[in-house]
N, C-alpha and C positions, 0 to 999 in steps of 0.2 A: 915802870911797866913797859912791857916791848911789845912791840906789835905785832900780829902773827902773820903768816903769807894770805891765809884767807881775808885778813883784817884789809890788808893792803889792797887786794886785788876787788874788795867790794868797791872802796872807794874809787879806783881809778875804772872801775865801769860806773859809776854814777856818774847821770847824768846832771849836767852842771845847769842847765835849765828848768830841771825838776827840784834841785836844792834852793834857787835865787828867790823864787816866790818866799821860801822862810825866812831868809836872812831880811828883804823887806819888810816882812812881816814882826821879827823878832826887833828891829831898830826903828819903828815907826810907832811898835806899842810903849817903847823908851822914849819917845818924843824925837827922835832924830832921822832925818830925811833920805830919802830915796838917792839924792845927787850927793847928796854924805859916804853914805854906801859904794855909790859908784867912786866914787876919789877916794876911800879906800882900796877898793879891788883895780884901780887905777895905778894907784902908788906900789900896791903889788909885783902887778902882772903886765903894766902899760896900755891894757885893753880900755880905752873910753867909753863912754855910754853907748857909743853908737855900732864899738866890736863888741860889745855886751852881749847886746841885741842880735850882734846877723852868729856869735856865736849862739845863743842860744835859739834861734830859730833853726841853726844847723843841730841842735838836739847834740852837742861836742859832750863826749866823756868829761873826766875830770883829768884823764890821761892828756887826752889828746888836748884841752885845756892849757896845762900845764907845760907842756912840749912846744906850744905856740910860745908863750909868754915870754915874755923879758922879763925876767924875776928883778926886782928893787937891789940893787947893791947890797944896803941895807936892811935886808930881808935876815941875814944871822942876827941881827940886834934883837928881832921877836924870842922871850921865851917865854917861859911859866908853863906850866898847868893850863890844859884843856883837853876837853872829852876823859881826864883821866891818865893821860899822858904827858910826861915835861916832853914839851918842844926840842930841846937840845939835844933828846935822846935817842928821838928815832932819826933809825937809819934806812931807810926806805926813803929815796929822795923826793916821792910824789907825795907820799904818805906828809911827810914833813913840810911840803909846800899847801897842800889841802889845810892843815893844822897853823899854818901864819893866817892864812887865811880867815879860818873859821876864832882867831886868836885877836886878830884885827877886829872885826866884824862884833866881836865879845866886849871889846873892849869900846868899841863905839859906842854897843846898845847899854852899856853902863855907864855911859855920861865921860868918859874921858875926853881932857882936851884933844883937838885935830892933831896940834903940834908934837904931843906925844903922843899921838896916835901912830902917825908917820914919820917917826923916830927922829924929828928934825931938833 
């Protein structure tokens, strides 16, 4: 399934502080922890708990998110299936970083170990 330009362009205006409350919420009702959360989007993006926060207080897109970040070297090892689309396929590059993300995060709130979580 490929992505459309509209598709792309919702998400790189989403804001990225208005998404975090779910991902809390989706990996807490799994039994797994907020600082969980955060060391995955850590192993990501480089961003700590603490640029978490002053990103999300800045109300950052998901563009402007992504543009900051130091992406994980390791970041092409994510694929599969998510939202509907294989990971390996889209070619929209924010598109595709939003989707490790939200791939990560899935895969946390379903009990995977850390260690292959973050592809070590």
């Amino acid at each position: 399934m490929k992505t459309t330009p509209q598709h792309d362009e919702r998400i790189a205006k989403m804001i990225f502080g208005s998404v975090y409350p779910h991902y809390i919420k989706k990996v807490e009702s799994k039994g797994r922890s907020v600082e969980e959360l955060d060391q995955v989007i850590e192993w990501l993006t480089g961003f700590d708990s603490k640029k978490l926060q002053e990103l999300i207080e800045e109300k950052v897109t998901f563009d402007t998110f992504f543009k900051r970040a130091e992406l994980n070297p390791n970041a092409h090892l994510i694929t599969g299936i998510i939202c509907g689309y294989r990971i390996e396929e889209i070619e929209n590059p924010l598109t595709k970083q939003a989707r490790y993300m939200d791939k990560l995060i899935d895969e946390l709130a379903k009990g995977r170990k850390m260690e292959k979580i973050l592809r070590q």
